[in-house]
Every structure is written in C-alpha cells, then in structure tokens.
C-alpha positions, 0 to 999 in steps of 0.5 A, a space after each residue: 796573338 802568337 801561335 804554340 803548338 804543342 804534342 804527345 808522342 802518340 802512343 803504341 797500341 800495343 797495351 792499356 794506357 799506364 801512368 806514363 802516358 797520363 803524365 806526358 798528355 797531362 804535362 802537354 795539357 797544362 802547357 797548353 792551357 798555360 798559353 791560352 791563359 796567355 791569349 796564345 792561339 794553341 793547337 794540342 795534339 795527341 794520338 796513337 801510333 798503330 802500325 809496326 810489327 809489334 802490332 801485328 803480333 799483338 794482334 794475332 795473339 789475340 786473334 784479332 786483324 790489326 785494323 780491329 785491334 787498333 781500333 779497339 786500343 785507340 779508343 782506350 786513349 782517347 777515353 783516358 783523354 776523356 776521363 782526364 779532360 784534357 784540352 786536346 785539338 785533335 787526335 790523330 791515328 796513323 792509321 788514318 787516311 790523311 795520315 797515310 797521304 801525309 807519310 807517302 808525301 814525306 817519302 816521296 820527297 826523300 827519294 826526290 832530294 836523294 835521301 833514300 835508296 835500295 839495298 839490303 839490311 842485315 842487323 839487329 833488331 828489336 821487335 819491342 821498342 821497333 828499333 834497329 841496334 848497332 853491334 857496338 850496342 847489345 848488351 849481354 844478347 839484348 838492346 841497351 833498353 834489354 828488348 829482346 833482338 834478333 838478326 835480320 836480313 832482308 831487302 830495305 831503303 835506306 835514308 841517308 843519314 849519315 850524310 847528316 851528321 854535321 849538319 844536326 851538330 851545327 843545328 844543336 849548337 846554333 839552337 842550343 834550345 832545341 833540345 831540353 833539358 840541357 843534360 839530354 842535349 848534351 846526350 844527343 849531341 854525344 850520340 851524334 858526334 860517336 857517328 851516324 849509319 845510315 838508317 833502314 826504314 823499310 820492311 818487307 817481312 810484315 805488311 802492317 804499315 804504310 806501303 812504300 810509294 810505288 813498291 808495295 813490297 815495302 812498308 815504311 819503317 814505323 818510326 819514319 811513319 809515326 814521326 809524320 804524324 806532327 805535320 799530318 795534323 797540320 795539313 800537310 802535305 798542303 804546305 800552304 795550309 794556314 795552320 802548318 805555316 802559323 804552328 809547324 815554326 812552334 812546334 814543342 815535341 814533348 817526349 819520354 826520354 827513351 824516345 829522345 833519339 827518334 825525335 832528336 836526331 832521326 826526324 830533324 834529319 829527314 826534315 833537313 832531308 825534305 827542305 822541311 822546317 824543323 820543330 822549335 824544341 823537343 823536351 824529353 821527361 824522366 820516368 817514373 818508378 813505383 815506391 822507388 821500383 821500375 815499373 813493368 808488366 811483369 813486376 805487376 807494378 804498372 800504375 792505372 791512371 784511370 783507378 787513381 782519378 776514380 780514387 783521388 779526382 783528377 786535379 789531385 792526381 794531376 797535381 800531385 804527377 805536375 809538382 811531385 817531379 822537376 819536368 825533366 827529371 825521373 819520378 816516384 809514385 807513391 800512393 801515400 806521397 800523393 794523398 800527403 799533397 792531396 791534404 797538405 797543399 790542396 785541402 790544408 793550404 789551398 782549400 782551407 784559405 778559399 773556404 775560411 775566407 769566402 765563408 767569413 764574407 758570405 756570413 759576416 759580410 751579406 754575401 757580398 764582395 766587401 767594399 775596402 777602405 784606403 788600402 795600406 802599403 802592405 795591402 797593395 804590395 801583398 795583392 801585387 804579388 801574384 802579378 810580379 811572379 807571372 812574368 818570372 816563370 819559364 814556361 816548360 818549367 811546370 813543376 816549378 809553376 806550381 811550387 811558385 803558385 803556392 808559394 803565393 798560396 802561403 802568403 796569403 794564409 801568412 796575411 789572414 794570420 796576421 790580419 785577423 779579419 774576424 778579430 776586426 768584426 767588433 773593433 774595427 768593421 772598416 778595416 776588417 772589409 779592407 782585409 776581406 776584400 784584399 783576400 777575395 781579390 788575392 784568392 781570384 787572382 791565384 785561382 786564375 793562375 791554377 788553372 793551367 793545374 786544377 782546371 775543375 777546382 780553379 772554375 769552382 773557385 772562379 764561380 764562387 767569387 762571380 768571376 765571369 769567363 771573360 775575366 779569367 785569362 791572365 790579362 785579368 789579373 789586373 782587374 778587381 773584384 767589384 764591391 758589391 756583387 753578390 756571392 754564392 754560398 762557398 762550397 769545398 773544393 778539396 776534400 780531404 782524404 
C-alpha cells in the first residue's frame, strides 16, 4: 500500500466560508476518496489560518480578542467540513500548540543554516492579502490583486531568498511535476527567473502571531507560520514520526492560484533552507465567478455553499463544482447551470438508468440478481468498459474523471436501448435475465467508481444491489454480482428538480 497525502490551504478567518473554500476542500476530498477507492493509506488535511494582522483588526471591529474571534470563524469551517462530509484526517488551527512548536522549529533551524537576519524593512505592504509588494508591482497606488497598500518601516528578519533563486529554477526544471498545470509553472518560473529579494518575515507592529524564538518583540511573518502547518500535521518537528517519513515525500498542496507564489517559490525555499524535503506537487485551481461577474463582498455576489447544499444536496452541488470546470482552469457558477446537471446527468442519465433497471429486476425478476445465460461478445466487452477506463485517468485530473464515468453512464442507457429487456419478458425470458444481469452488474460497477463524487448517492446505490462494504474499492470491480442474492426495493436517488 502506498501513501497520498493531500492538503487545503488552510483558510483565513478573516470571514464566512464562500464557495471557494468548498470547491478547494471538495476537489482535495475527491481526490482522497480517489486514492482510498485505490487501497492507498491517504491522510487529508485541512484547517484554518488565524494569525496575521488582518485578524487582529477583524477582530477589534468586532470587539472581540483574537483568540475569541478565531474561535468563533474556525468553528464556521469546520462545519462546512461537517455539512460537506468531507473525509478529512485532520483539522489543524495555527493557533494551536503543536503548531506554534512546529512554526519556532522551522525557524530556529533557518537561523541554524544561516538563512535568516536583522535588519530593517522599509516597503509596501498589503494588509488584506498579508503580503510585502515590490515598487515595480503597484499598480495605480494599489497591490497587482488591487489590495489597498501602505508604506511601512519597521525592524525585521529576513530570509534569505535570493540566495535561492537558481537553486528553485533547477528544482522546477528537474520536476517539471512540481508545479500543475503546466501554464502556472510556466508563471512561477518567470517570476523567479525576473529575480528574487530577500524576504521580510517578521513584525513588530502587532503581536497576533507566533513570537520569534528568543525575541518576542517579533512575531513571524504569517505566511512563513501558516506554511508550517503541512508539516506540523505530520509530527514535526519529530522528523522520525512515521507518518512525516510515510506522507511528507507525497505531499499535494492544492492551492487557489493567487496563492501559487507563497507555495511555489516562498515555502520550497525555506524548505531547501531547513534541509527539509520539498512537497511532490502543488496544483493551483482557477476561480470562480458568479454568472460570469467577480465575485466580491461588495458586489453582494458572494456564493453560500451552505444555502446551496440545504437547496440542492450535497452531491449535486459537489458534482455540479467537480464537472463544471477543468481543474485547473477558472469557472462560473450559475444557479440555473447547476440544476441543468442536476436533471440532465444525475437524475435523467444517471438515476433513471439505476432506477428503470433495478426496478425491472425487482418486479420482473423476484427481487433477485438474475441468473444470466452464455454472455454474447457484446455483453463481455460492454461489461468490460468501466474497468479499461480506470487505469486511462490521470488522477488530478477530476473533472475529466467524471466526464469519463458518464461517458460509461450512456453507454449503458445506450445497451438498455437497444436491448430491451422488457421486450424480452415474453419471447425470450433466458435472454432477458442475461441483459438484467449485464446491467445490474455494469451499474455496480460504475457506482464504485463515483463514489470519489456522489459518496451519499454511490452508497445508496451500492446498498440497493446488496454490495457489502468490502466490495466496494476498485479492486472490486473484477468481481460479479451473485446471482441469487436477494435485492431491496430500489428507491430514487436523484430527484429532479
């Protein structure tokens, strides 16, 4: 069994979870529900990131302490997690002792390499993205992602990160995996290439964060901090922990792509810096828009992922974020888009072959799996189908995943067409059998295989042909349903809306 490990960002609690946040934790939990399908030992992390400027002024408008404020923000993702049902190993708050441990280790071991020193900062920077901007990158008095800026001048560490800059153009060139898609690569690797500063990443003009180890005047720059958080879940700084030695070598960072930079270039530096081994990949997504306008709190425009799930149910919305968009790529929600894949691929393709089927068996056919005949060379290639195009998928590439599941999906409303098992009651009840059987054991087989995206429908599915939860990885697919075993009355799974 080989390990996976896969991660959110973890998310600012700064505000409310929005549909961002449920697309990255819903793309990372398909993944991983991908690999335990493939007997893979998977660890999934997600968390939220509470510390930061932007914080402490959050909290002050709303007349809470940071550590009351962050309390009460945190607990909002992890019942999006909840309300999701998202299989997430763990859940990790930088506020947490572990990760405060994790975070002044890291650091400790930049001063130790010589990675880090004093001096004084004097730039622009963001409040809202928590970022330092370069001259040469304000636009128009704001940052390139039109945050407000202001100058600062304060005392500051900083890591060497210019010392760094061919050393990440060779790491790109020899991974070339190392950052997806291909298209960001090519991004990071032109920011690099323009030149590397070295990086402020402490402050001294709030105290919500991680203090510097031995000068407290100090805290960490939040991102440095935040980065942590991948190895802090791991056990670090206990490097010999099993799980940092089994997952950290696989690690996936999935990431929006406005914080591809801090991932790409920023944390593999000061992992190189540290002697620490760097992630397999990180993936940055698009974003997405709402009926094709940005998305912003003072458009209004902001999508609640809750309100859709309590409209829709999870797995619609879950599929509709997954299929709509080539991960990757940028998207747009539209309310009426996701209800057309709600009746057109759910419940017209998807639901109305499970249901005419199963409940032509459980009417027809005493309730039973069907006992089939000699199976034609059509039966054995068309059941073959869902296990030639498992090993064809590229596994980040989700949306694709279920263009292809459906794909199958057709084929098999293609073979009841053009079989007509209720045509076959009368005249030929052997052949008829043959034909359930096929279908019944085609539907298992593509219910295993969505389950990564329709866990709550896939399992009713599942349960509905008497498939026991030991049969349902894809190593299962191999095997057959038993003729014989006794069916329960089908119910609907999709309903239309």
């Amino acid at each position: 069994m080989t390990a996976a490990y896969i991660t959110t960002p973890i998310y600012y609690v700064n505000d409310k979870p929005h549909i961002g946040h449920a697309y990255t934790t819903l793309a990372c939990d398909t993944l991983a529900r991908f690999w335990r399908l493939q007997g893979k030992d998977v660890k999934f992390l997600t968390g939220t990131d509470e510390h930061g400027q932007k914080v402490e002024k959050a909290a002050a408008a709303a007349n809470l302490t940071p550590q009351d404020f962050v309390d009460t923000v945190s607990q909002t993702f992890r019942d999006l997690v909840a309300k999701m049902d998202v299989t997430n190993d763990d859940f990790i708050r930088t506020t947490e002792p572990r990760h405060i441990k994790a975070a002044q280790a890291l650091w400790t071991r930049l001063i130790d390499s010589g990675a880090i020193y004093l001096g004084e900062y004097s730039g622009w920077y963001a409040v809202r993205d928590e970022a330092f901007y370069a001259e040469s990158e304000i636009v128009d008095g704001k940052a390139p992602t039109g945050a407000d800026v202001e100058w600062v001048i304060e005392p500051s560490y900083f890591f060497k990160l210019s010392a760094y800059q061919d050393q990440l153009l060779a790491y790109y060139k020899a991974h070339p995996d190392f950052i997806a898609p291909e298209s960001r690569r090519n991004e990071v690797a032109r920011f690099v290439e323009g030149g590397l500063f070295d990086l402020s990443i402490s402050r001294t003009s709030f105290k919500w964060g991680v203090p510097v180890p031995g000068d407290d005047k100090h805290i960490m720059y939040v991102w440095l901090d935040a980065l942590t958080n991948y190895i802090t879940a791991l056990g670090y700084p206990d490097e010999e922990n099993s799980d940092f030695k089994a997952f950290w070598p696989e690690a996936i960072h999935v990431v929006g792509k406005d914080i591809l930079r801090f991932h790409a270039v920023y944390w593999p530096a000061f992992l190189m810096a540290a002697g620490l081994p760097l992630p397999r990949q990180v993936f940055a997504h698009g974003w997405w828009t709402n009926e094709g306008v940005k998305i912003s709190k003072s458009l209004g425009n902001t999508i609640d992922p809750i309100e859709l799930i309590d409209t829709f149910g999870i797995d619609a919305v879950r599929y509709f974020l997954i299929r709509e968009v080539s991960f990757g790529q940028d998207g747009d929600f539209s309310r009426q888009a996701l209800i057309n894949r709600l009746n057109s691929d759910l419940a017209n393709a998807y639901g109305n072959l499970v249901q005419r089927v199963l409940s032509f068996i459980y009417k027809n056919g005493d309730a039973i799996v069907p006992s089939p005949g000699d199976l034609t060379a059509d039966d054995s290639a068309f059941l073959n189908l869902p296990k030639q195009f498992l090993p064809t998928i590229n596994e980040m590439q989700i949306s694709r995943y279920a263009e292809g599941v459906w794909a199958l999906i057709a084929k098999a409303n293609q073979y009841v067409d053009e079989h007509k098992p209720w045509g076959l009651k009368k005249t030929d009840p052997e052949r008829m059998n043959t034909v359930l059987y096929v279908l019944a054991d085609f539907i298992r087989q593509i219910a295993i295989l969505t389950q990564p995206l329709l866990p709550v429908a896939s399992a009713k599915i599942l349960d509905q042909l008497a498939v026991s939860e030991d049969d349902r990885l894809f190593s299962a697919l191999d095997k057959q349903l038993l003729p014989g075993t006794k069916l329960p009355e089908p119910i609907g799974v999709f309903p239309r809306v």
